[in-house]
C-alpha angles and dihedrals in degrees: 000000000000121000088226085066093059106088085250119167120239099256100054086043087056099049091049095052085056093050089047101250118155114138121050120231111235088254089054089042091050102031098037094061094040098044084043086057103057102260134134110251132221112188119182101194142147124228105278106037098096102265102148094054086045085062103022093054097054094035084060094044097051092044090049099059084049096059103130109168107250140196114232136011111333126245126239116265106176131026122197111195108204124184099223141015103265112050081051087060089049102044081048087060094045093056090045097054089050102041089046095124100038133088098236114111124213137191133195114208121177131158126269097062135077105275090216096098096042084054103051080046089056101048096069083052128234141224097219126033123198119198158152110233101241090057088044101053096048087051093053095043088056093047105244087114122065109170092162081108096052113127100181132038135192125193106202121211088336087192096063092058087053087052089050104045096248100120094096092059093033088064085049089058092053094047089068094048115103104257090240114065137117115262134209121179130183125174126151093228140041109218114179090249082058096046095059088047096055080050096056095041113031114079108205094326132193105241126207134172118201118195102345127247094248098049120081120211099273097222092046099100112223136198145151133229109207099211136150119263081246096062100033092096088040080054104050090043088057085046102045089056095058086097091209078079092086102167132006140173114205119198126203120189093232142054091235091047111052079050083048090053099040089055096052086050092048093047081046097060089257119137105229135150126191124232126185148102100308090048118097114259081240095052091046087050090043089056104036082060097046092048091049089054104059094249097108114045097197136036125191119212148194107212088240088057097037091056105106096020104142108183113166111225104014116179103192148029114183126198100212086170118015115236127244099229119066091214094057089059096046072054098051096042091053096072092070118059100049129173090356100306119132119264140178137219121195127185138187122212125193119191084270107062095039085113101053086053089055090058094040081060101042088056107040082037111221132079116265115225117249114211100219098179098072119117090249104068120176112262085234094051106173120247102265122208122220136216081257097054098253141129138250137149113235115263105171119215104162105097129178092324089064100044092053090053089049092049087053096056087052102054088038080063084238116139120292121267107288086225092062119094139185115270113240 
């Protein structure tokens, strides 16, 4: 559906036109009439699909038609709740691109900088606040943050603050909401403890899921290397030098490890830059933006910091450790492959992490296929059987030449690599 066909006033209109919108995703076309309506709203979305214009359009429009000139600082209408920093910051620039010409302020507050200038930003009061629980919540304590007046509420990728450990604070936040409002909750998956939340909070919702959990995005090509823990850094710098690789974003399962692996890029000749917890909110920023623009040509990446990460035409996401939990790779994956452009996901996968690899492939339910022919092979290669009925064991002798070739023949539609194989 066109955005033209959705009831939407001139100014925001306006404001998309500038920003290139035409066409809305199925979670804008489904969220913007219901939450324009007044309901309570239920997305189940992954990171990618356009969920924070799906809230942040209708949210400006209703306030918009509320504007009443008032004496005094002005209450809080709307709350966002975001998990991490970033996305905050992300979610702040998107209502600020659609609400350009209109007269409602916003701010966006989190945790790891000086509150001053969040402060001075609040006393003048705001329409729309932005913010990470923990900021929130000391704000609040210290009386800078009345949301006794909110009259819409959004609770952004509620799974993740589970992940992170944020849903008890999170229920403090709610406790302080006026009863009647008016609730939006998105989150990419349904645990049971989110579930119960969406029950206690949601009053008669619309619900929507956009592009299941257990489905990967069909034109993103997939494949596994089996290497030993040893080899996995020797094999992300060959591949990284193959120059078809534009853009990637590596993620490592810990802190210590995403700073290991940008130092050996960076001794390698390789541009990278590290983003995750223990970074300052001005050195995540830093690289994000760097890593946006072209200037740094691969971020490493925790799950907690990458959540959020929005990067148009991304080439490559690279499983440098495979996570333990199926849902989190449908959700790494995902941020390669947007708006219909080609994408690729590599992992690597030591003997460690084979079952984890059984459970990525029993949820997204097809069989990944393993590249055998790389310089790196696994110390336990499987016996592999020839068109002559013999028997080798895999060397791999092809490097950075041959996976280009094989890239190109993906992308051409052509057949997979013959030397790719299912994962089992």
């Amino acid at each position: 559906m066109l955005f033209e066909n959705l009831n939407l006033i001139t100014p925001i209109k306006k404001a998309l036109e500038t920003e290139g919108y035409v066409e809305a995703t199925p979670i804008q076309e489904a969220a913007i009439p219901s939450i324009l309506s007044g309901k309570d709203f239920l997305g189940c979305a992954q990171t990618g699909t356009g969920k924070t214009a799906a809230f942040a359009i209708p949210i400006l429009q209703i306030l918009c038609g509320k504007q009443k000139v008032i004496k005094g600082p002005k209450n809080i209408k709307a709350l966002i709740l975001a998990p991490t920093r970033e996305l905050a910051i992300q979610i702040g620039e998107s209502f600020d691109a659609y609400g350009k010409h209109m007269n409602l302020t916003s701010a966006v507050i989190f945790g790891g900088v000086s509150q001053k200038k969040q402060t001075d930003a609040l006393k003048g009061g705001v329409d729309i606040l932005i913010a990470t629980t923990g900021r929130l919540l000391d704000l609040m304590q210290q009386k800078f943050i009345s949301i006794h007046h909110v009259e819409m509420f959004v609770l952004d990728e509620a799974d993740r603050m589970l992940d992170m450990g944020f849903l008890r604070d999170v229920k403090k936040v709610i406790a302080q909401l006026p009863k009647i409002r008016q609730t939006m909750l998105f989150s990419a998956t349904m645990p049971p403890e989110i579930s119960k939340l969406v029950d206690s909070i949601l009053v008669n919702p619309v619900k929507v899921a956009v592009t299941p959990v257990s489905s990967t995005i069909e034109i993103i090509e997939q494949s596994v290397y089996f290497v030993d823990k040893k080899d996995k850094k020797p094999l992300l710098i060959h591949l990284l030098q193959d120059k078809s690789i534009v853009s990637a974003l590596v993620f490592s399962r810990t802190k210590h490890g995403a700073n290991k692996i940008t130092k050996d890029l960076n001794n390698s000749g390789i541009e990278a830059q590290a983003i995750h917890g223990n970074k300052s909110q001005s050195a995540r920023q830093l690289a994000l933006n760097n890593f946006k623009a072209g200037i740094t040509r691969v971020l490493v990446a925790t799950d907690i910091a990458a959540r959020g990460i929005d990067v148009d035409e991304l080439s490559h996401v690279i499983n440098f450790d495979l996570p333990n939990i199926p849902e989190t790779y449908v959700h790494r994956i995902g941020r390669t492959g947007r708006a219909g452009l080609g994408g690729v996901a590599i992992s690597f996968c030591d003997a460690e992490e084979k079952d984890f690899l059984k459970d990525i492939q029993k949820v997204i339910a097809k069989s990944i296929p393993v590249i055998e022919d790389h310089p790196y092979p696994a110390s336990n290669l499987p016996i592999v059987v020839t068109k002559d009925n013999t028997k080798k064991v895999s060397t791999g002798k092809s490097g950075a030449n041959g996976y280009a070739r094989r890239n190109e023949r993906n992308q051409s539609g052509r057949q997979q690599p013959r030397n790719a194989r299912a994962a089992r």
